[in-house]
Every structure is written in C-alpha cells, then in structure tokens.
C-alpha positions in Angstrom: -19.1 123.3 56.8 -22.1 121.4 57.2 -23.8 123.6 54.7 -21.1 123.2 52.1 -20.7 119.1 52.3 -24.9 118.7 51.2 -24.2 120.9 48.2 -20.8 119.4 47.2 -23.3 115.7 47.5 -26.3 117.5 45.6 -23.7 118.6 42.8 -22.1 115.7 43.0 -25.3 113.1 42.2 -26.8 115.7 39.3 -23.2 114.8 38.0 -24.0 111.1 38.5 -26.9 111.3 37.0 -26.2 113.1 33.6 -23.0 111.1 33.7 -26.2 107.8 33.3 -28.3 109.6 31.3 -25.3 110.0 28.8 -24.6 106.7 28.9 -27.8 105.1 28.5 -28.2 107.3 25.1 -25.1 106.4 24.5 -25.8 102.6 25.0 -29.1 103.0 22.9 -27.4 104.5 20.3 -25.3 101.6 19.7 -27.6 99.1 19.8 -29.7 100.6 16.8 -26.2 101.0 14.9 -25.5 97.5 15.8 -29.0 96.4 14.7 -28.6 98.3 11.4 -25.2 96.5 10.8 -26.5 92.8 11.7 -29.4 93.5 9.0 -28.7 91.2 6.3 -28.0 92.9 2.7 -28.6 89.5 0.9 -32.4 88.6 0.9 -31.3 85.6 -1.0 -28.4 84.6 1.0 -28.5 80.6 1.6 -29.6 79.8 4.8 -26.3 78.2 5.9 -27.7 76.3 9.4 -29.8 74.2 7.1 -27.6 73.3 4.4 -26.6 69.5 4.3 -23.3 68.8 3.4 -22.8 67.2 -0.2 -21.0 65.5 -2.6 -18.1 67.9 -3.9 -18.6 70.6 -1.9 -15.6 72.2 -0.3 -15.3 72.7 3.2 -12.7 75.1 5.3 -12.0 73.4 8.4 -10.2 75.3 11.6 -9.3 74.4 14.9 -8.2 76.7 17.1 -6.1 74.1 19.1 -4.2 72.7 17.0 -3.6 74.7 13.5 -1.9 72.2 11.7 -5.1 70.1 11.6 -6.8 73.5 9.3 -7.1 72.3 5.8 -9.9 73.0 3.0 -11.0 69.7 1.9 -13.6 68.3 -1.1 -16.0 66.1 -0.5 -15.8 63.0 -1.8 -18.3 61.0 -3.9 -18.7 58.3 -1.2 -19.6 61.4 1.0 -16.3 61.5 3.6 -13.0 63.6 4.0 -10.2 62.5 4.4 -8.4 64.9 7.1 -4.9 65.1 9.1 -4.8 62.6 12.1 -8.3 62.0 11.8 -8.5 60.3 8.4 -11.5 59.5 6.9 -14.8 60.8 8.3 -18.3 60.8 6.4 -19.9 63.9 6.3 -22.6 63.9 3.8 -25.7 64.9 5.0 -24.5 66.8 8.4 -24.8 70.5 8.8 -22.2 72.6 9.5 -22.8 73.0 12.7 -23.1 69.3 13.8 -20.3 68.5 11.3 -18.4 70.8 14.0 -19.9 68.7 16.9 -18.5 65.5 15.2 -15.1 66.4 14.4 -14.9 68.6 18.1 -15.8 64.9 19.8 -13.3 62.9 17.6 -10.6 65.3 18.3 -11.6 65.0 22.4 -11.7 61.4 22.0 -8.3 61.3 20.5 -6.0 64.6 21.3 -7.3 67.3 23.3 -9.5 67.5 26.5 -11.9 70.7 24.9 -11.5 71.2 20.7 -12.7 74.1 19.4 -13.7 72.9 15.4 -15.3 75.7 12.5 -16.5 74.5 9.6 -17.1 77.4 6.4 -19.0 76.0 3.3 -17.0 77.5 0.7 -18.4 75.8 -2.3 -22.0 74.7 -2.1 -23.7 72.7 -4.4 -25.6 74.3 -7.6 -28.3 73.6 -9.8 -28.5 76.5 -12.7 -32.1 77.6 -14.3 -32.0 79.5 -17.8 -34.7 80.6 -20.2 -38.2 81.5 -19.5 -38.3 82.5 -16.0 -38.4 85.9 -13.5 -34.8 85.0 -12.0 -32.9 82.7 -14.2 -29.1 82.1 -12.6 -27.4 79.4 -10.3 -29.2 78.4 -6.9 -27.9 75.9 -4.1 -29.4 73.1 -3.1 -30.2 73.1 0.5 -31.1 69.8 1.3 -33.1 67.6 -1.3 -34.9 69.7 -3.6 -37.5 69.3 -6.4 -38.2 71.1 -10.1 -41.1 73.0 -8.5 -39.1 74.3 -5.7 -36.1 75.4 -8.1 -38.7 77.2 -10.4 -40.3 78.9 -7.7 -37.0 80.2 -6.2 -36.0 81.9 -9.7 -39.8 83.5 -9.3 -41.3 81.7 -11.1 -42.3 80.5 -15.1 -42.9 83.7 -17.2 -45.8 84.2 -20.0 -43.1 83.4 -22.8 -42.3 79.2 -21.5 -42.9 76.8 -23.8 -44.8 73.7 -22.8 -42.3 71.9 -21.6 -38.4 72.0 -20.1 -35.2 69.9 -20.2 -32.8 69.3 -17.6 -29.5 68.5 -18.2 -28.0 65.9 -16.0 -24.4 64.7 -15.9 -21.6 63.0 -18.3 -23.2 59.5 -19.0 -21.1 57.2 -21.7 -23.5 58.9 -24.7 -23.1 62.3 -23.0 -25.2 64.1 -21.1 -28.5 63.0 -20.1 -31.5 65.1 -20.8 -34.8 65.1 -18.8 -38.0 66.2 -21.1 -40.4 67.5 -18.2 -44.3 68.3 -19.3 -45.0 71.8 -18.3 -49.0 71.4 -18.4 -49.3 67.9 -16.4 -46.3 69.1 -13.9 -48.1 72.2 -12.8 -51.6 69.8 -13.0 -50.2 68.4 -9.9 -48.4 65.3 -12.2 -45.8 64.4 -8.9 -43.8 61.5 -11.2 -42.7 65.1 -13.2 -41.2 66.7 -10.0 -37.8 65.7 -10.4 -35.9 65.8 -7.7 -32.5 68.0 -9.0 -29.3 66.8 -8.3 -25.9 69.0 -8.1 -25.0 70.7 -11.4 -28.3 69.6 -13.3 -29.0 72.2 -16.4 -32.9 73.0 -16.5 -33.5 74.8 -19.5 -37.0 76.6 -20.0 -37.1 77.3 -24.2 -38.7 80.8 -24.7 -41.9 80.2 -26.7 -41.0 82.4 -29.9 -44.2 83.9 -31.6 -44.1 83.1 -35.4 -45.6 84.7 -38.1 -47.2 83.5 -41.7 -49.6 85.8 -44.1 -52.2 84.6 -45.5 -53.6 86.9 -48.9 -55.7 87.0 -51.7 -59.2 85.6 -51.5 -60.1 85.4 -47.8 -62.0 88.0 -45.3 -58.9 89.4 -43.6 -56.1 88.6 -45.4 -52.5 89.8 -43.4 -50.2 88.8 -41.1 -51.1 85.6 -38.6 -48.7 85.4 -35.3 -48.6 82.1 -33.1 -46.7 79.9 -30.5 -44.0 78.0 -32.1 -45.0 75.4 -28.9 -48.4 75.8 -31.1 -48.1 75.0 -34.4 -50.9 76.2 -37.1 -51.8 74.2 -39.7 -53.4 75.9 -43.3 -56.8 75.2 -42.0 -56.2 77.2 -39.0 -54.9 80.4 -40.8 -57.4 80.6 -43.2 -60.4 80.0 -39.9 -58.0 83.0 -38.8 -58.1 85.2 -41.9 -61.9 84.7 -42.2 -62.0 82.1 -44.6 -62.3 81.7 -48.1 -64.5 84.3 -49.8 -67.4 83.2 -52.1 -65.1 83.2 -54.9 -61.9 81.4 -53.7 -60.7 78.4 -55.9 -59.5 75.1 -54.0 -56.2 75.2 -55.4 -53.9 77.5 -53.2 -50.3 77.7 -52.9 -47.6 77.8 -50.1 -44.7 79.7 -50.7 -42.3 78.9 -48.4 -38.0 79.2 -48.1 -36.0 76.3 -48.0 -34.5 76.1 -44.6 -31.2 73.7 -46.1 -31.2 75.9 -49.8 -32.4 78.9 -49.2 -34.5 78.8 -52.4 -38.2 79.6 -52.9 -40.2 76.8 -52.7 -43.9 76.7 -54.6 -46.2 73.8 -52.3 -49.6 73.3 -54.1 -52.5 72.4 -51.9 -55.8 71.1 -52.6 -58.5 73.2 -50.0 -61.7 70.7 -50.9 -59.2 67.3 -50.5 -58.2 68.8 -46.6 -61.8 69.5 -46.3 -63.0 65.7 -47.4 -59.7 64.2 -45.1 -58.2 62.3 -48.9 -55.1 64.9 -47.5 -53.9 65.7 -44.3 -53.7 69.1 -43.0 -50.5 71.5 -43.8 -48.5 72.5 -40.8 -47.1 76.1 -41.8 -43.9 76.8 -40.8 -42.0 80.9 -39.6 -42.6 83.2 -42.9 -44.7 81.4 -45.1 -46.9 82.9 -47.6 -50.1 81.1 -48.4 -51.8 82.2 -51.8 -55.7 82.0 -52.0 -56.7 82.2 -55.3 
C-alpha cells in the first residue's frame, strides 16, 4: 500500500510538472504573438500623447458614466467646446490626455463622484507640402512647427527645387496670402525665413525645369545648351558655352525665338561687339530659342 501511494505521488508531480512546462511555452508563446501584434505598422503614425489640441480640430468625447454627455465636437476659433451640461471649456493647447483630466475633474466637481472621460482626435490639423520634395502629401502639426521641420518630415528638398518656395496661407479680403521663402538664405541658417506653419498653409516647392536653347553656326561647339529655368542664360553665356565665336564670326547674330502670345516666329537682331562694349545690355534667352552666329 505504502509502495503504491509514493508512485501514484511520483506520477502524479511528473504530471504537475509537464502540466507547467506546457504552460510556461504556452505563456511565452503568447507574449511574442502579442508583441508582434502591438508592433506598430505605421512608422509615420502621429504621435498622439504629444499632439496639442487646435483650432478646428474635431474631437470624439465619451464618458462612460453618463452617455448622453458623448458628442463629437469642433474646436472653435477662440479655442473652447461648447459641450452638454458642461458648456464652454477651452481646450486649445491641452493634450488629449490632460484634456481627459480636465473634463474627468469638472464632471467630479459637478455630477459624479469618479468620471471616466476619452478623448479621440478625429481630425487633426494639416499643413500639405507639394512639388520638389522625397515625400510630398499632408502632415499634422504636432505642436508649433516651422518650414524646416515640415520639409524635413516629407524627406527632405530633392535635386530638382528651385530657389525658392511659396506657402499659401488662408482667405484674406484679396485672397489667399502667399509667403515667397529664399531657399539659399533659409537653409544658410536665415531664422526670419523659418516660418512657423499654421493649419492648412499650402507650401509649394516649384520643380526647377531644365530648358534648352541651340546655339549654331560660327562658334566652337555649336548644339543644344540645357539650364535651370531658376538660372536664366543670357546670349553671352551660351555662346562662353558653345565655345565662342570662331575667328570668322560677324557681330551681327540673330535670335529666333516663338511668340509665346502669337505663336509666330520672331527674328531678334543683336549686336555681339555693342554687349561686349555695355552700349546694350545682355539678352536673356528664353525655352527653345535659336541663336544664329553668322
């Protein structure tokens, strides 16, 4: 009897024991499926504990207490909600979280001994970026936020910007108003150019389009000349480009260019020697012009 009762106990706690093995795989296992699940798929997502609440954005409120205080409310301009019982209460500039803190400690104040509040951002505030850069699309504004900071978020400017942007800001009584930003002295380190953005500002970087002009007849290398359209070239510049003038160029060349408005040819004489001397000032060229070395 005595024999039998140890081995029924030995059985017994190998039992026990795969029965905690089992479970600790068992536990482990979960954990790593729970990990993978929490991993987040957005590496963009906004970081939502940071955001301070805005002008117009538009918040879900619940509370669990008392459901006919839920409501999805606007912002206002003047930064406050205007909410069931409660009426108004300023928000601007509170995070979600604390905005919960707020209205939890009104409603305790007021109704209920413990308030349970949630507060879901449904509609934050957006700047959009177009043009000339890695990542152009809409990005929020999480807290005050400059040009430089937008423009690094959509990766940055790419080799085709122009010189400088625009950003389009708001419905003034002549429209919108438009920001002209200098590329070169804002990435010099010129702060008074690092705008700080504002919900639903436009920034616009123009893609630099390279142009072309030929230059033929008497110089070194005559062909096709590509440039900037941020750069212009003048006729001095394209004929430095195609070589120069040969030894027996004449002085009076000839730009034939289209008429943007007409459409037509257009024949424009210039004097070489009278650029040369300054008695004229240099030709800019313009997208498909042809100039004639005789």
């Amino acid at each position: 009897m005595t024999t039998r009762l140890r081995h029924t106990r030995r059985r017994s706690g190998r039992g026990a024991c795969r029965l905690w093995v089992f479970g600790f795989l068992w536990l482990g296992v979960g954990l790593v499926l729970g990990a993978a699940q929490t991993v987040p798929q957005d590496t963009n997502a906004l970081p939502a504990n940071d955001y301070r609440i805005g002008a117009n954005d538009l918040l879900e409120i619940t509370v669990f207490e008392l459901p006919e205080l839920n409501q999805t409310v606007r912002v206002s301009e003047d930064g406050s909600v205007s909410l069931m019982m409660l009426g108004k209460v300023a928000v601007t500039g509170l995070t979600a979280q604390e905005l919960e803190k707020k209205l939890a400690e009104i409603l305790e104040g007021k109704y209920l001994k413990a308030a349970h509040v949630t507060v879901f951002i449904k509609e934050f505030q957006r700047v959009s970026i177009l043009g000339a850069v890695a990542k152009p699309g809409m990005y929020e504004l999480v807290g005050p936020t400059n040009l430089l900071q937008v423009i690094s978020q959509a990766g940055g400017l790419t080799a085709e910007a122009m010189t400088e942007l625009y950003i389009y800001r708001g419905e003034g009584s002549d429209g919108k108003e438009t920001l002209r930003v200098d590329l070169n002295r804002l990435i010099q380190g010129d702060q008074s150019l690092n705008v700080e953005l504002q919900p639903k500002d436009v920034i616009m970087v123009p893609i630099d389009r390279v142009l072309t002009v030929f230059v033929y007849g008497q110089v070194k290398t005559p062909g096709a000349i590509q440039f900037k359209q941020s750069r212009r070239i003048t006729l001095l510049q394209a004929l430095s480009q195609a070589g120069g003038p040969t030894e027996w160029a004449k002085s009076s060349i000839v730009i034939n260019r289209n008429d943007p408005r007409s459409g037509k040819p257009l024949k424009i004489p210039v004097n070489l020697k009278d650029i040369i001397s300054g008695k004229t000032t240099d030709v800019l060229l313009e997208e498909g012009d042809v100039v004639i070395v005789p």
